[in-house]
C-alpha positions in Angstrom: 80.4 81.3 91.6 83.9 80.1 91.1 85.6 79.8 88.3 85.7 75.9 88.7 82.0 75.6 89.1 81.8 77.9 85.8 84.5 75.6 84.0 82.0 72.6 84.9 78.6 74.3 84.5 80.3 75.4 80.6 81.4 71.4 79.6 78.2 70.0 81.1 76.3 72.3 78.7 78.2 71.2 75.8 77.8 67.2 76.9 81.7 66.5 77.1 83.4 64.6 80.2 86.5 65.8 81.8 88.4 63.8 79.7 87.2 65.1 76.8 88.2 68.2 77.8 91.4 66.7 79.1 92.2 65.8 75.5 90.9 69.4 74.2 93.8 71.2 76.4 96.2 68.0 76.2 96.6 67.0 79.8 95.1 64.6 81.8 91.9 64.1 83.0 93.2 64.0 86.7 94.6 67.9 85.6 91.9 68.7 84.4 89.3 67.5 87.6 91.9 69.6 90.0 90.9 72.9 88.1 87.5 72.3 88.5 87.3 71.5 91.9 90.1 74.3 92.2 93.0 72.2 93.9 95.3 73.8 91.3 94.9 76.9 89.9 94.5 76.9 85.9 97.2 78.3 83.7 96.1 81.4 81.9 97.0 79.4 78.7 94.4 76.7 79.1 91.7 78.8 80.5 92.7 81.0 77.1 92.0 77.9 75.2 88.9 76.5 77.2 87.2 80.4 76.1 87.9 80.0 72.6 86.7 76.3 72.5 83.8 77.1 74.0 83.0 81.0 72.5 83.2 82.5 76.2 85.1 85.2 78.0 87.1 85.1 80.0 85.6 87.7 82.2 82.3 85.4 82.0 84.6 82.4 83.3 86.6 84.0 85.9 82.9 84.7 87.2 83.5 88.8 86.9 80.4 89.4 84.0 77.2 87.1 83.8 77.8 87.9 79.7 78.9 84.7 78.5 80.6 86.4 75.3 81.2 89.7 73.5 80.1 90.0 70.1 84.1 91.0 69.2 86.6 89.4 70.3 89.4 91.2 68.6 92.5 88.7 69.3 91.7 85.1 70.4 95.2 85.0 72.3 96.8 86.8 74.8 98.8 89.8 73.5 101.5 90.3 75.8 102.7 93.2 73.8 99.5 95.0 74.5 98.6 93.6 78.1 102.1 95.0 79.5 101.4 98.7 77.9 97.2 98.0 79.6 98.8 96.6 82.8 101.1 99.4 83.3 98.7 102.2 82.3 95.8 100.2 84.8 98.7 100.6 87.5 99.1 104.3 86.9 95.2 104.9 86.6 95.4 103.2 90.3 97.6 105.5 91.5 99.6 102.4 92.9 103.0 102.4 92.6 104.7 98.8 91.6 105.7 98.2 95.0 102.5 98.6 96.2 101.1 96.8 93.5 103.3 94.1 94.4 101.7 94.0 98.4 98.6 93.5 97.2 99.3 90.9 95.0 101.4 89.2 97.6 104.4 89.1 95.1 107.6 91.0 94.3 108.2 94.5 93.3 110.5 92.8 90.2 107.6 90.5 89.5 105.5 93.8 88.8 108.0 95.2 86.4 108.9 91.6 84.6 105.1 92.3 83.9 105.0 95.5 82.8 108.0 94.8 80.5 106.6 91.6 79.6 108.9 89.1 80.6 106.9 87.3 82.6 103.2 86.3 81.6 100.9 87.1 84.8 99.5 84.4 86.4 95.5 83.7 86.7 95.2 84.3 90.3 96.8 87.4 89.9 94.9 88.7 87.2 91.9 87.8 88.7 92.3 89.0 92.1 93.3 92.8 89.9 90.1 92.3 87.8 87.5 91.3 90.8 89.4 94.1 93.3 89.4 96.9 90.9 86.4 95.9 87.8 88.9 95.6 84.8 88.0 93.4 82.1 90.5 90.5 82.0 90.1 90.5 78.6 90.5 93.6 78.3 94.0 93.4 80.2 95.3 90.7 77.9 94.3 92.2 74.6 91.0 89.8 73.8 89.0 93.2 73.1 89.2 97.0 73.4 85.8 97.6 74.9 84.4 97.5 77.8 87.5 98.2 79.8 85.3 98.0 83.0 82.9 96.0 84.3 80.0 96.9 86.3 
């Protein structure tokens, strides 16, 4: 299932419209509909704030885990201190070297290292397309938790 259909499946269980989860993340309800049907991608930021509101993770959202939460979430936040020392360290474990990294991901070889040296924030279709490719935990990556750093 896509993200989007999991984003709708989650407010529908909780009885809110899009606009009421429009107002939650403080856009507009038009915003809102394109990240459900997926005609925009959703900024980590608000998919960060959609988990928290409703007590999911985002592994569970992005569709990688059918466990809806873990019973510690360490840091409701992304920690981009932490997820450039895990995204680096995931890269090495890969045996991938930035550039190559940076083919996979369709991007640049300085987009890799504004990552890794956290001047950039990564983007949720990156981060998903590293988590579903290679089983990481996206929470994991961004600091939410310590454990489990891979998903079945």
């Amino acid at each position: 299932m896509e993200y989007g259909e999991i984003l709708q499946d989650i407010r529908k269980d909780n009885y809110l419209t899009q606009e009421d989860v429009a107002k939650i993340l403080k856009i507009s309800r038009s915003t809102y509909k394109d990240y459900e049907v997926i005609n925009r991608v959703i900024p980590l930021k608000y998919l960060i704030i959609l988990c928290n509101y409703f007590k999911v993770s985002l592994d569970y959202v992005l569709g990688l885990t059918k466990n809806q939460n873990y019973s510690f979430i360490k840091n409701n936040n992304f920690d981009n201190d932490l997820f450039k020392i895990r995204f680096k360290e995931f890269r090495k474990n890969i045996k991938l070297s930035q550039k190559d990294l940076a083919i996979f991901l369709n991007t640049s070889h300085s987009m890799i290292s504004d990552y890794e040296n956290g001047k950039k924030i990564i983007s949720t279709s990156f981060l998903y397309a590293l988590c579903k490719n290679y089983h990481i935990s996206a929470d994991y990556l961004l600091g939410r938790i310590d454990k489990p750093k891979y998903l079945e």
